[in-house]
C-alpha positions in Angstrom: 9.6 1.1 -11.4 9.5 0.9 -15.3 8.2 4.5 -15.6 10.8 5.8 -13.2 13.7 4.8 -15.0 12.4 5.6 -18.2 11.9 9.1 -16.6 15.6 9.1 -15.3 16.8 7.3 -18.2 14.9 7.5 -21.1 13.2 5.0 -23.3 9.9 3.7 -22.8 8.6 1.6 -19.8 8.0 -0.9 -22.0 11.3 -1.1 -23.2 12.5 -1.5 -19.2 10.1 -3.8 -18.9 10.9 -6.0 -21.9 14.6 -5.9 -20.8 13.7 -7.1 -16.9 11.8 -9.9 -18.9 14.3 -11.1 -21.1 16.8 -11.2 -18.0 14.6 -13.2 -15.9 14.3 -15.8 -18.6 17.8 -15.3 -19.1 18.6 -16.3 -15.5 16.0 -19.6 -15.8 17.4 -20.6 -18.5 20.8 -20.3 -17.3 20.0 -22.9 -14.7 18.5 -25.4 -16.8 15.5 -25.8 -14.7 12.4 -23.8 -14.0 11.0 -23.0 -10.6 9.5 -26.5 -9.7 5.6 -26.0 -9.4 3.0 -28.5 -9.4 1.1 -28.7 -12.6 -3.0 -27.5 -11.9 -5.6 -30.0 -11.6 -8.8 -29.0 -12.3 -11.6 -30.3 -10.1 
């Protein structure tokens, strides 16, 4: 999807990328709370 918009929009893929990223964290931290996953036990 990155490399479509940076075809239809210009920029880099990475810089779509980085954006979705820095929204997503955006949005976690705007709850207060990450997802609530059990931490991994090694056997």
């Amino acid at each position: 999807m990155a490399v479509r918009l940076s075809n239809a929009f210009g920029g880099s893929p990475e810089s779509w990328l980085r954006q979705q990223m820095n929204y997503d964290l955006w949005r976690v931290g705007k709850k207060g709370t990450a997802a609530k996953v059990k931490k991994f036990q090694p056997a």
